[in-house]
N, C-alpha and C positions, 0 to 999 in steps of 0.2 A: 475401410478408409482410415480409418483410426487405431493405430497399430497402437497393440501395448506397450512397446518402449516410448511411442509419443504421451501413452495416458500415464506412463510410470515415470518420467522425464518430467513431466508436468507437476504432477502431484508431489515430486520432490523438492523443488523450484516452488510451488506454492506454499508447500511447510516450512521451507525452510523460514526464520523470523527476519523481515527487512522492517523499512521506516510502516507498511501497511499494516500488517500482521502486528509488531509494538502496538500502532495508535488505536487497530480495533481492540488489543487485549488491556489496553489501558481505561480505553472507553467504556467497554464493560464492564469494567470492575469497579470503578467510580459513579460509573450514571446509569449503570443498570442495562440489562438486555435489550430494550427497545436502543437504546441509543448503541450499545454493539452493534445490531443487525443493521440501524444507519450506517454506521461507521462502515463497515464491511461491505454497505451497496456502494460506495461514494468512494470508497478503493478501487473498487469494479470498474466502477463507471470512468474513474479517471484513467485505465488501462486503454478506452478505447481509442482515444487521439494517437497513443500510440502505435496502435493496431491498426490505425487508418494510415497513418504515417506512413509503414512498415510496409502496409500493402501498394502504397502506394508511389514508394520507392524513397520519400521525403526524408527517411533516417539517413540513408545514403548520403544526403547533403548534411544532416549535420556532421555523419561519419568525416567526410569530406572537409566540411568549413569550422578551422578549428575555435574561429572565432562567435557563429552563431552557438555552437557546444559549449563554449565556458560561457557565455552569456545566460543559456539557461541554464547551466549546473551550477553557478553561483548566486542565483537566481533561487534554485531549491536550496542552497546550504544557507542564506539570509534568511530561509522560510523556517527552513528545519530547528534553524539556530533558535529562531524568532520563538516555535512553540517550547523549546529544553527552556528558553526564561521565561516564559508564560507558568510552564506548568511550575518551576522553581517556585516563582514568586506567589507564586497562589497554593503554595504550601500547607496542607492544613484548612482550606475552604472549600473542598469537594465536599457536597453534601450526598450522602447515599439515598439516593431517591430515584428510582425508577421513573414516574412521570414525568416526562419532560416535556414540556412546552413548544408550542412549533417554534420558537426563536432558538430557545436550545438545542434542537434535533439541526432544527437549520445550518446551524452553527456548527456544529458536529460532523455535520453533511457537508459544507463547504472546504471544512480544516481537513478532512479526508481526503476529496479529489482534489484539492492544491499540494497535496501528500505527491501524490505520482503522479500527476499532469506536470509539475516543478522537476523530475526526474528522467534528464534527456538519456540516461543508460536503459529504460524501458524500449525507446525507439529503437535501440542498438542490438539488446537484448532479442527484439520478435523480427528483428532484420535476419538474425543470425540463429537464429533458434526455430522457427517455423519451417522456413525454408529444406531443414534438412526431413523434415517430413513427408516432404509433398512428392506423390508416386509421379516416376519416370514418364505414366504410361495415361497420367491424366490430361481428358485434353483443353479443361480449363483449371490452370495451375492456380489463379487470382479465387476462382470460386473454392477449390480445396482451402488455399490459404485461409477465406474468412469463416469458413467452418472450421478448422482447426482454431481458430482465434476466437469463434464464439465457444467452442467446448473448454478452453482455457482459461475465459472467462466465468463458465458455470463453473469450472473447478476452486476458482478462487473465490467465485463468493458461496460456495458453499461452506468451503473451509475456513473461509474469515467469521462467517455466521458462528461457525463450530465455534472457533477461538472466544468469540464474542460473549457465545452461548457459556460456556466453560467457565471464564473470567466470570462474569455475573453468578455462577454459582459459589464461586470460594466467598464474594462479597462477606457472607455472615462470619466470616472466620477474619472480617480486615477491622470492619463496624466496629465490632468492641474494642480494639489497639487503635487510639489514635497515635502510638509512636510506629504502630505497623505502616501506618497512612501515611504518613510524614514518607518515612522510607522508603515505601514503591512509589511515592510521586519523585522523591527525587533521584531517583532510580530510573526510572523511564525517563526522566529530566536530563539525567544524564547520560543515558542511549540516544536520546535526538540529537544533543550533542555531540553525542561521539561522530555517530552515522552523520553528521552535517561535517565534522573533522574530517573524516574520511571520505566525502565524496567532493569535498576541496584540494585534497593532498593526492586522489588520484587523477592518472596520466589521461587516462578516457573516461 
């Protein structure tokens, strides 16, 4: 059921770095692996609206209604914006400490699913992209669909765990350079920015 060009299609569309993949490898690296592996379930989690969406024909009408589309894609470019000055302004006040508190994880957890939930090209994306999967000769197409969409989902959050997991490792090499710190905050500061530029300035 699950052809290798769907699991190699997948896994390359997963690596490759969007706004998900930046905020779980930022999150790890600042707050530690517990809040990575947050971060990375709360990516996941926000993929599924889209994937119910998708299955459900609902992307097609944003495909379709150009006005419900730029309401939510500007909508994520306010959010996107919203955290590049978050993280700016708080320049220098990441404390490297793994424990985090259930308000921090919470916190962590919410800015991750408002990450791709805000992201009306994900419904567009599993419109367009699952479908080409799904065998001729199945005779429930809808049921293949959400098994292809839940193996797509364990792919990504394994591999956001990975990112998560990875980032929390170099930490001890960031610790001692607080000008290192400064730099990757406002470096990722200025990827949600861009990535908030550019999903304004694009046509779909």
């Amino acid at each position: 059921m699950f052809s290798s060009e769907f699991l190699l299609t997948s896994l390359v569309v997963v690596l490759v770095p969007g706004t998900g993949v930046i905020y779980t490898v930022s999150t790890g690296l600042f707050l530690g692996w517990r809040a990575g592996i947050a971060a990375a379930f709360a990516c996941t989690v926000g993929i599924v609206p889209h994937l119910i969406a998708s299955i459900l024909g609902l992307s097609a009408i944003l495909h379709v209604s150009a006005v419900a589309f730029q309401v939510i894609k500007y909508i994520g470019v306010v959010y996107l914006l919203y955290l590049a000055w978050s993280m700016w302004r708080d320049t220098g006040v990441f404390k490297f400490n793994s424990s985090q508190s259930p308000n921090g994880v919470w916190k962590v957890v919410r800015r991750g699913f408002l990450i791709n939930i805000l992201n009306p090209k994900l419904s567009i994306f599993f419109l367009a992209f699952l479908p080409l999967f799904i065998s001729p000769e199945t005779s429930s197409p809808i049921i293949q669909m959400v098994l292809l969409g839940i193996v797509f989902m364990a792919m990504t959050l394994i591999i956001f765990i990975l990112y998560g997991i990875l980032a929390n490792g170099v930490r001890r090499y960031v610790v001692n350079s607080p000008r290192l710190t400064v730099m990757l905050q406002r470096s990722f500061a200025a990827t949600f920015a861009a990535l908030g530029v550019k999903l304004a300035m694009s046509d779909q």
